[in-house]
PAKEVEX-447011 format. One record per residue (C-alpha): residue number from 1; residue in three letters; x, y, z. Coordinates in steps of 0.05 Angstrom, whole numbers, padded with zeros to 5 digits. Layout:
  num  residuo       X       Y       Z
  NUM      ALA       X       Y       Z
...
***
This chain:
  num  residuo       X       Y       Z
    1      UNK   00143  -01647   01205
    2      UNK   00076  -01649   01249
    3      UNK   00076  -01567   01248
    4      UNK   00091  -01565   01184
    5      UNK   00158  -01527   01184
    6      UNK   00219  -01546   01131
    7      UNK   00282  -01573   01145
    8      UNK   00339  -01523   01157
    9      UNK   00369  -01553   01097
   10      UNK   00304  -01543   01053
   11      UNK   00301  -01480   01075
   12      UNK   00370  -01465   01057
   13      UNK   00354  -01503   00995
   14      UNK   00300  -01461   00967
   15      UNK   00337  -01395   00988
   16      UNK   00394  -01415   00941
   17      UNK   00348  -01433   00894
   18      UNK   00311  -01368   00892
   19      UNK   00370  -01332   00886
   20      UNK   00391  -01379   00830
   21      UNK   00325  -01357   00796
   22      UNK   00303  -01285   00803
   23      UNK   00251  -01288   00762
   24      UNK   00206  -01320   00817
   25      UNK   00221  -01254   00856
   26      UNK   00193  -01203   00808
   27      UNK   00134  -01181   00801
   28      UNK   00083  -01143   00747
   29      UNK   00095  -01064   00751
   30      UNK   00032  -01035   00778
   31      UNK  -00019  -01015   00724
   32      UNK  -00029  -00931   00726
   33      UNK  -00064  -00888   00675
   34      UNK  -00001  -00858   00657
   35      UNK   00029  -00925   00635
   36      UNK  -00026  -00953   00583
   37      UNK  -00002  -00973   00519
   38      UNK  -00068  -00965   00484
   39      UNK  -00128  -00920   00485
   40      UNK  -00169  -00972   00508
   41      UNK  -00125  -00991   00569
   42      UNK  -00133  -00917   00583
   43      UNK  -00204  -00924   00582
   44      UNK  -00216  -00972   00622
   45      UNK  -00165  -00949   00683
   46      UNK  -00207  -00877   00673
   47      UNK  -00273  -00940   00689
   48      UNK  -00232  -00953   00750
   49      UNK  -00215  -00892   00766
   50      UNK  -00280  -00859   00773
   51      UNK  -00287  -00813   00838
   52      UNK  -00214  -00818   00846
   53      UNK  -00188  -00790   00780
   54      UNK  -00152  -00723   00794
   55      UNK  -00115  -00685   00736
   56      UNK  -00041  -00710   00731
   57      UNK   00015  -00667   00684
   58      UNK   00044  -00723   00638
   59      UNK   00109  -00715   00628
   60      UNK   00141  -00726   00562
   61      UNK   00167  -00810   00577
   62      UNK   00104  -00828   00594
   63      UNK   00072  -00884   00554
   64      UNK  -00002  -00846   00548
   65      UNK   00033  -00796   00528
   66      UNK   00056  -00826   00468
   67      UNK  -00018  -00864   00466
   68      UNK  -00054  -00805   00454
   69      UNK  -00009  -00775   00399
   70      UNK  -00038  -00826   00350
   71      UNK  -00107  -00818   00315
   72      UNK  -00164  -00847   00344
   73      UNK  -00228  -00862   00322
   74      UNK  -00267  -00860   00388
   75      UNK  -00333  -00890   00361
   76      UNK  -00302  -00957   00377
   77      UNK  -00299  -00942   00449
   78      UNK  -00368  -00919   00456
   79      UNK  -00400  -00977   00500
   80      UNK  -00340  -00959   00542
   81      UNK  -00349  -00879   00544
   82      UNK  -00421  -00900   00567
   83      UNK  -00398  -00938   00623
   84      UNK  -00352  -00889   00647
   85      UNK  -00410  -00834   00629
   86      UNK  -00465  -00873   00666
   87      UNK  -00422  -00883   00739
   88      UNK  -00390  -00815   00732
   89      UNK  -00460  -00779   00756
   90      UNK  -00416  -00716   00784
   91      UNK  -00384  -00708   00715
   92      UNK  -00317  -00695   00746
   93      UNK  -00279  -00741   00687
   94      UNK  -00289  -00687   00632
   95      UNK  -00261  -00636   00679
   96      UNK  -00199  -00671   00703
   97      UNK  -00188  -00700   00636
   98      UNK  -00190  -00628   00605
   99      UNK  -00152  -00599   00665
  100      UNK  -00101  -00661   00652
  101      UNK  -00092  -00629   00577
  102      UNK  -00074  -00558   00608
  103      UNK  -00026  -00580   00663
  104      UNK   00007  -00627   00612
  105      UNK   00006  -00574   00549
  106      UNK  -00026  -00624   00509
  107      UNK  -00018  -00600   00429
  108      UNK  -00056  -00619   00369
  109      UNK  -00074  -00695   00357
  110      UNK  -00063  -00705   00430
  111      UNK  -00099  -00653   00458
  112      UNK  -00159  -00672   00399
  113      UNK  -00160  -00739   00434
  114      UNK  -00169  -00719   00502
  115      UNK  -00228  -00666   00483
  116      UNK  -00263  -00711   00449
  117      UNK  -00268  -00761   00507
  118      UNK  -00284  -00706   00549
  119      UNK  -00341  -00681   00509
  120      UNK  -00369  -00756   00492
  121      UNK  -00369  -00763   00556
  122      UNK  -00401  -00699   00575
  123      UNK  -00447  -00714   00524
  124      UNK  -00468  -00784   00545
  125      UNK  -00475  -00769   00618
  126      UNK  -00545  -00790   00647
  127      UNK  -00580  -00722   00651
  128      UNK  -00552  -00709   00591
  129      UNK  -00558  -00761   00537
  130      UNK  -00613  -00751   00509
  131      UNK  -00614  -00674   00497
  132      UNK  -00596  -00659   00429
  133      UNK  -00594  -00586   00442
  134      UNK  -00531  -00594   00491
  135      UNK  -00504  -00643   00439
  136      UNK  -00496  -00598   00379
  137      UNK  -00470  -00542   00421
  138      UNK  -00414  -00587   00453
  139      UNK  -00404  -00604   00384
  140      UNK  -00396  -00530   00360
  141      UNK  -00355  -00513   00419
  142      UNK  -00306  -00579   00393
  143      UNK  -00290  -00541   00332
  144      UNK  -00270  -00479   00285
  145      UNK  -00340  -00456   00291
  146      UNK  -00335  -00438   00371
  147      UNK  -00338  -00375   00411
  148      UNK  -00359  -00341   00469
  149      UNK  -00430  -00329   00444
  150      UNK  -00454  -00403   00429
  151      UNK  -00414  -00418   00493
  152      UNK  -00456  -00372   00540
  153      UNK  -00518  -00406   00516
  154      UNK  -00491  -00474   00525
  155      UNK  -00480  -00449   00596
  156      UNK  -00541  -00430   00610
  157      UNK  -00575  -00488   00570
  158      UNK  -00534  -00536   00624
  159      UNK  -00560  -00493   00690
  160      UNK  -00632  -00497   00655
  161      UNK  -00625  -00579   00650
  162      UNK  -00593  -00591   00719
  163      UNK  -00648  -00542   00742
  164      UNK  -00706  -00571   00717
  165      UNK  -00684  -00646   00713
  166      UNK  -00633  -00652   00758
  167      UNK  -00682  -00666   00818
  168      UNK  -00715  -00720   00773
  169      UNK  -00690  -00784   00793
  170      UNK  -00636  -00810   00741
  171      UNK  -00657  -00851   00689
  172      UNK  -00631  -00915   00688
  173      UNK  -00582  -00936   00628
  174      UNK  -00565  -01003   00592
  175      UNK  -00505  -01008   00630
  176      UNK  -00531  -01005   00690
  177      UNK  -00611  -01018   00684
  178      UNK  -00638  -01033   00750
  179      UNK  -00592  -00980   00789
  180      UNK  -00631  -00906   00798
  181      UNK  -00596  -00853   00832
  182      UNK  -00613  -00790   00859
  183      UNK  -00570  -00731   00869
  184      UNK  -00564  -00695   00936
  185      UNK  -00570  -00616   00929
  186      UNK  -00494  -00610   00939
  187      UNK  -00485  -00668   00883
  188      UNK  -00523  -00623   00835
  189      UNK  -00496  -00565   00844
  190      UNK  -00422  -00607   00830
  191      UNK  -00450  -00635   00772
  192      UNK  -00476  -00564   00745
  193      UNK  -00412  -00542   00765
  194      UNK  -00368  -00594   00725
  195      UNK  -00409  -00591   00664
  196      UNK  -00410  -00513   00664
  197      UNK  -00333  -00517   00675
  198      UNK  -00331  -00579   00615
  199      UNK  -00362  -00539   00572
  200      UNK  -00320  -00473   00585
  201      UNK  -00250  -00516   00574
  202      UNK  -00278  -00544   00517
  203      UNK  -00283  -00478   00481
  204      UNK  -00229  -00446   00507
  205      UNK  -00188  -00507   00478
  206      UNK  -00215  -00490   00412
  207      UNK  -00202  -00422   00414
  208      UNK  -00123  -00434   00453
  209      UNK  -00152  -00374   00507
  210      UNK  -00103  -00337   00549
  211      UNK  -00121  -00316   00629
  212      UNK  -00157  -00263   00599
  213      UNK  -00202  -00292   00555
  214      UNK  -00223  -00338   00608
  215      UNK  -00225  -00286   00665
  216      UNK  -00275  -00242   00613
  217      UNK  -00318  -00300   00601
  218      UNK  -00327  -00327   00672
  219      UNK  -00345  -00249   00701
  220      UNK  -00395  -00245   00653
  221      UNK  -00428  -00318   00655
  222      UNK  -00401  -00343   00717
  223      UNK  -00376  -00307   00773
  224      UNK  -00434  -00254   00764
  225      UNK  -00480  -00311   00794
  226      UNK  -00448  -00298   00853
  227      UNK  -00449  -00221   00869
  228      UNK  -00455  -00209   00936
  229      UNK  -00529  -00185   00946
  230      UNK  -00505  -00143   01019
  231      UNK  -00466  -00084   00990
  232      UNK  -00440  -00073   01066
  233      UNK  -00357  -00068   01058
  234      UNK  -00351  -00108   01128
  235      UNK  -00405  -00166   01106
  236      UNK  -00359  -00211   01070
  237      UNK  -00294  -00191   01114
  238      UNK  -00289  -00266   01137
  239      UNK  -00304  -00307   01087
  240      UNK  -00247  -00274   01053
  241      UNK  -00193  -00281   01102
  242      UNK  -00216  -00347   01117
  243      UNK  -00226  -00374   01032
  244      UNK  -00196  -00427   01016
  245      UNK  -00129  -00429   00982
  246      UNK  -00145  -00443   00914
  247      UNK  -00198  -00395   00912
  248      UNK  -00149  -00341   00942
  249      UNK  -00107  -00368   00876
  250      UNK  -00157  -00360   00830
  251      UNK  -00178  -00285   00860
  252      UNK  -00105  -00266   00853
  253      UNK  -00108  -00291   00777
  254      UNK  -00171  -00254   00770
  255      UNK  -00141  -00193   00801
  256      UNK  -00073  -00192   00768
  257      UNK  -00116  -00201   00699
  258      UNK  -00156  -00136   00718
  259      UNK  -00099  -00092   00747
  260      UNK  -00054  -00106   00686
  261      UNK  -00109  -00094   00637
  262      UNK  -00131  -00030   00679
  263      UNK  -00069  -00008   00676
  264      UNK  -00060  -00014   00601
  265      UNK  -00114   00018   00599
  266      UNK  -00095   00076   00639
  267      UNK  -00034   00077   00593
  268      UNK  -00077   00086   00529
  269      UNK  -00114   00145   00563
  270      UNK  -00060   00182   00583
  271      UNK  -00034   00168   00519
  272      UNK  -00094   00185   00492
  273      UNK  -00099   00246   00527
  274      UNK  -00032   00282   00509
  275      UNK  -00051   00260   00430
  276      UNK  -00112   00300   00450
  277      UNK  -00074   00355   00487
  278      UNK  -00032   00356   00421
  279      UNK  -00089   00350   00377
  280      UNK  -00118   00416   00417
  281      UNK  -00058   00458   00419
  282      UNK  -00044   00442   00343
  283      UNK  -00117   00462   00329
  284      UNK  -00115   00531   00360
  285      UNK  -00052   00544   00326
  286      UNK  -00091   00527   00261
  287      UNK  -00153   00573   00273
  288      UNK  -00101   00627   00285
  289      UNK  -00070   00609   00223
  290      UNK  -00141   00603   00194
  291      UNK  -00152   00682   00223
  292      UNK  -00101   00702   00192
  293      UNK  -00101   00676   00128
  294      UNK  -00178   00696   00123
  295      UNK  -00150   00765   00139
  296      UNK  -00093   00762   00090
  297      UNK  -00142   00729   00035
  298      UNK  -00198   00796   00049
  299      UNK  -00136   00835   00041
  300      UNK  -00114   00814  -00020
  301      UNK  -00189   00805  -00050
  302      UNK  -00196   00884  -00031
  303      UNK  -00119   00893  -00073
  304      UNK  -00151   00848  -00127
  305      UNK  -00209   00894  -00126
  306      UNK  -00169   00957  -00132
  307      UNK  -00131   00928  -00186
  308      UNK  -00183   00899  -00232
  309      UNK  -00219   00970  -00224
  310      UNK  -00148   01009  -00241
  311      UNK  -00144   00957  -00302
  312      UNK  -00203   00968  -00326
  313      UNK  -00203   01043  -00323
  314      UNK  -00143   01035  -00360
  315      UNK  -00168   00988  -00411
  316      UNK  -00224   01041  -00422
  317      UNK  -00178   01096  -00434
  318      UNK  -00135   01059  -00481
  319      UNK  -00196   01040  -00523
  320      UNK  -00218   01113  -00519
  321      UNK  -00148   01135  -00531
  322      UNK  -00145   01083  -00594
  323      UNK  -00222   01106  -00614
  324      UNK  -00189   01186  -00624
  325      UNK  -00130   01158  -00660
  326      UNK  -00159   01123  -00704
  327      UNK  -00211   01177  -00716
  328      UNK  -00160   01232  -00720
  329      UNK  -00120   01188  -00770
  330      UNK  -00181   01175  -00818
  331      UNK  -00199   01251  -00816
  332      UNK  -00121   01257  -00829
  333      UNK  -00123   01211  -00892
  334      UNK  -00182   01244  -00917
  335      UNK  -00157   01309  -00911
  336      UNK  -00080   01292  -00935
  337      UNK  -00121   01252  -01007
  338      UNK  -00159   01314  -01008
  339      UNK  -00101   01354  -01019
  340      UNK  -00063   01312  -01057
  341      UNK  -00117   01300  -01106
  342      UNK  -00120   01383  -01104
  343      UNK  -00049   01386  -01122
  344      UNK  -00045   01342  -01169
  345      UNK  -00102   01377  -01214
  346      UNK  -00062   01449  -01194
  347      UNK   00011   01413  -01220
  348      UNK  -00033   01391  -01285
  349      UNK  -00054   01461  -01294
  350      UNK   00020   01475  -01288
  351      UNK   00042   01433  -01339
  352      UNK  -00012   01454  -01391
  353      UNK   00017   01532  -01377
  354      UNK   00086   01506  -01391
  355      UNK   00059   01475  -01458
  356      UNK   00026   01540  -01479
  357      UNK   00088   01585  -01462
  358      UNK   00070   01610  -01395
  359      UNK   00126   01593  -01351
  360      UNK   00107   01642  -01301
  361      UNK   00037   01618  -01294
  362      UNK   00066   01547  -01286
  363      UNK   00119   01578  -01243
  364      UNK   00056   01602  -01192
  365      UNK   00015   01537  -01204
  366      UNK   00090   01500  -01181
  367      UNK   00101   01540  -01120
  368      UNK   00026   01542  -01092
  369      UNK   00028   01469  -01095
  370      UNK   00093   01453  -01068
  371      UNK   00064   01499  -01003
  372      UNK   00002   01458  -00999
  373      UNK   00047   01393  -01003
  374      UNK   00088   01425  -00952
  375      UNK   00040   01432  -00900
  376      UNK   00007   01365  -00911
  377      UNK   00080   01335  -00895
  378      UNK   00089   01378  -00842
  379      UNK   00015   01355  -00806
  380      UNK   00031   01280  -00822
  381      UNK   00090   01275  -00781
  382      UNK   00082   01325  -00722
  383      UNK   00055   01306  -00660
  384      UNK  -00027   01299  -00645
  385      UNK  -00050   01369  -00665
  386      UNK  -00114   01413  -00656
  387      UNK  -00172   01411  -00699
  388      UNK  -00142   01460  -00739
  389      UNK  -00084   01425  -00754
  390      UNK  -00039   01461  -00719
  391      UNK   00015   01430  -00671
  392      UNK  -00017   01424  -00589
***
């Protein structure tokens, strides 16, 4: 027809025949990050993506999910990091992909993946690329060999470069050689911002740290670049009433972080102090012991004194008591042999009267003898005697 309209029967026609034939219907599903099927489809939506990319929690059907559990080796998609690198002048892909790995609980091979892209392309940014300082410490904080302390200097290695350099117009890169760009002041302090931020997910990654780990590190190489420099309570009474939500978010992580570990550590004093209030009572009933015991121990020494001093008096009188004895008893033998050797010669004498016929001689010799012998006996068994002999 002249305007080019169908017949009603055509029309009708192709109706049936496009319900005879769905397939002319359908169409592709809409390409996403979350729905590559490879690493390198992945990639190259991230290319696409740049400016727009915000962190996304995959869940567990996901295709990139399953993508980024398999082993990569990423040097194959290094002209493609570098064109990511060289557009994304803000570095805001190594945050979101990091912040992407939190959100999503990313776990061993997985998680590996995405911090490697993230650092690669940290590392090959523009401002960046050719500083092999900031290289070897992204490298560090990548693996077993990270920790706070190389991570505060990569920090302030970053502020120093975006500093010093950042002003400098960009140098141009093989990707994109005839393009030179220049960040705004607000631009640089984003990308100083994202890199510092790269770098601090990159360890803490490493290291799996909790809130608190984070919270210490940021107060001490972060936040403390911001200290209020007016100490005046009422100076900063709007801005906080009127902060933005997130950042009332991240004060009342920050907060909660301090007030539990304050209060834990409130706990351990007063814990510590009633072991000390224990420790002190216990102690002064020890030096009492101690006093007493040194009392008790001076006591005793004195009785030990006495003692030895009573022994040894006795010991002396003993030995003095033995000396006599044993005097007396020699002067006793000598005295008893004495005698007995008399006697004897008197009872010979007796026996020689008795052979010449005078019994009554003998008789005398006999009895004087026997006397002698008597008295000897008698000495030997009394009790100690005199010098005379005679019983005390």
């Amino acid at each position: 027809m002249p305007n080019g309209t169908e017949p009603h029967g055509a029309t009708v026609s192709n109706r049936k025949s496009a319900v005879a034939n769905p397939k002319k219907r359908t169409t592709k599903p809409k390409r996403t990050i979350t729905n590559a099927d490879s690493l390198e489809a992945f990639l190259q939506e991230l290319f696409e993506s740049i400016g727009k990319f915000k962190a996304v929690e995959l869940s567990q059907s996901v295709r990139l999910r399953a993508v980024l559990m398999s082993a990569a080796d990423l040097s194959e998609f290094d002209a493609l990091l570098r064109r990511i690198s060289a557009r994304d002048l803000r570095a805001t892909m190594p945050v979101e992909l990091l912040r992407m790995a939190d959100l999503s609980s990313l776990r061993d091979v997985s998680r590996h993946t995405v911090a490697g892209i993230a650092a690669r392309l940290l590392t090959l940014h523009p401002l960046f690329v050719d500083d092999q300082e900031l290289g070897e410490a992204v490298g560090t904080a990548l693996s077993d060999r990270a920790d706070a302390t190389s991570l505060g200097l990569l920090v302030a290695h970053i502020r120093k470069i975006v500093a010093y350099e950042g002003k400098a117009v960009l140098k141009p890169t093989e990707h994109e050689p005839k393009k030179k760009t220049s960040l705004t002041l607000a631009e640089l302090e984003t990308l100083r911002d994202n890199a510092v931020g790269a770098a601090i997910l990159l360890t803490a990654s490493s290291l799996d740290w909790d809130r608190d780990n984070m919270v210490d590190f940021l107060a001490e190489h972060v936040w403390s670049a911001y200290r209020p420099t007016d100490d005046r309570s009422t100076a900063y009474r709007a801005q906080l009433v009127s902060a933005h939500p997130d950042a009332r978010r991240l004060a009342a992580i920050a907060m909660a972080s301090t007030l539990q570990r304050l209060t834990a550590a409130e706990s351990k004093l007063d814990a510590a102090e009633r072991r000390a209030k224990a420790a002190n009572t216990r102690l002064s009933a020890l030096e009492e012991e101690l006093k007493e015991a040194t009392k008790r121990i001076a006591e005793l020494d004195m009785a030990l004194f006495d003692t030895r001093h009573e022994l040894q008096r006795t010991v002396d009188a003993h030995h003095g008591e033995r000396m006599r004895e044993s005097t007396e008893f020699k002067q006793l033998r000598v005295r008893s042999a004495r005698v007995v050797t008399t006697q004897v010669d008197t009872l010979g004498d007796a026996l020689d009267a008795l052979e010449h016929g005078h019994p009554q001689v003998a008789t005398e010799f006999i009895k004087d003898s026997v006397q002698a012998l008597q008295k000897t006996l008698w000495t030997l068994r009394s009790e100690p005697h005199d010098p005379q002999g005679e019983p005390a």
